[in-house]
N, C-alpha and C positions, 0 to 999 in steps of 0.2 A: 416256604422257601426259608432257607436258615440265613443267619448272617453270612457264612462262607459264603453261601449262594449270591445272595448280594453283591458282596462284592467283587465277585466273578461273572459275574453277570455281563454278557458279550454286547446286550445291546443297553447304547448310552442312556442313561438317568434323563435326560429330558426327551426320549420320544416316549416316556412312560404316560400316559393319558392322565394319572393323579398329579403327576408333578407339572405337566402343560397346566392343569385344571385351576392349581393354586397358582401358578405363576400369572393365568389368565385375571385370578380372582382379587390377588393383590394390586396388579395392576390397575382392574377397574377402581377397586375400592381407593388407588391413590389418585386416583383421575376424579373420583366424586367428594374424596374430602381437599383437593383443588381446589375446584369448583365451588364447593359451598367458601372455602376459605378468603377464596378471591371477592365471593359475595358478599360476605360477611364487610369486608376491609372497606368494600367501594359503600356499602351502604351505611357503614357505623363509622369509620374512620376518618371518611373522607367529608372536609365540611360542605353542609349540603347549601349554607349561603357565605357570603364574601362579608357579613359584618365582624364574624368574629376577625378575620385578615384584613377585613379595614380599620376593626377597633385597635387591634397589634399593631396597625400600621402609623397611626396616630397615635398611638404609645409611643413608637421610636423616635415619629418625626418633634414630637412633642419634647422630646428627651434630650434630642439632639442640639433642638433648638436654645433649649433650657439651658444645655452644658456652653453651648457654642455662645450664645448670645448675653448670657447670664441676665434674664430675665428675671424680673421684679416680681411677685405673687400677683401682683395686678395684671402684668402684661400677660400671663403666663395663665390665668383665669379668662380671660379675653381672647385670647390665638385659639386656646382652647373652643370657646366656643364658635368662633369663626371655624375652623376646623372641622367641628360637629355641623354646622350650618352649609358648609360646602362641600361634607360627605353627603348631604342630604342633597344638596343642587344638582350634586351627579349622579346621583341614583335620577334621581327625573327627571335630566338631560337623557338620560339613558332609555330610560322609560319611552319616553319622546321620539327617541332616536330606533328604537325598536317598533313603534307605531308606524315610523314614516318609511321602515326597511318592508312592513308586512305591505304597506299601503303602495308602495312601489312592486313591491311583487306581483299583488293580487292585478294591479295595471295591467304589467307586463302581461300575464296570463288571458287578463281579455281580448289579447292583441294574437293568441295565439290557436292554433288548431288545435282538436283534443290529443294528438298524435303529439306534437309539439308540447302542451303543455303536461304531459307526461314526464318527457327527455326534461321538460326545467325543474319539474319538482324531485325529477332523481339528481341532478345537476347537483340544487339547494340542500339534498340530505346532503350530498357527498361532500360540500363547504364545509368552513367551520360553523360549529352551533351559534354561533352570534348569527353568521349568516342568515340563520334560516329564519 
């Protein structure tokens, strides 16, 4: 077919079967570098624990306190480590706290038929993850 032909061509450019085929194929191909993309971001981007946002977070509060309070190098060596001492007491309150949520569940479940304790443990995904 010559170019004239083309572009006189009565029936529309996209019921041509080459141009669905690329349109189908670009498509997918941006649906799977999505996909990888979004993998990439949750698995590298995203911090995978809360120290690094605890240590920032003690940075600020530390900073704050420093400007607001104007702290001595002594008091300011001191708060600090209280600080580091009661980042650590709440990680294993939490810890704790996570023990006694399983150990209340796993209860519940004795309590329950196997029909029943199905419905709780779809209930439990569908919480938030602390929950479960």
């Amino acid at each position: 077919m010559s170019f004239y032909g083309v572009i006189t061509d009565p029936k529309p450019t996209w019921h041509n079967p080459r141009i669905l085929s690329l349109l189908l194929l670009v498509f997918l191909v941006g649906v799977a570098c999505g996909g990888f993309a979004t993998q990439y971001a949750i698995s590298h981007l995203v911090p995978r624990t809360s120290h690094s946002s605890r240590d920032s977070a003690q940075a600020r509060t530390m900073a704050h306190l420093k400007q607001d309070l104007n702290l001595t190098p002594d008091q300011e060596h001191k708060i600090g480590i209280l600080l580091e001492d009661l980042a650590k007491y709440y990680d294993n309150v939490q810890v704790q706290m996570d023990d006694v949520r399983q150990d209340g569940k796993e209860r519940i479940k004795k309590l329950l038929t196997a029909e029943q304790q199905k419905k709780f443990d779809k209930i439990m995904t569908e919480m938030s993850p602390r929950a479960r």
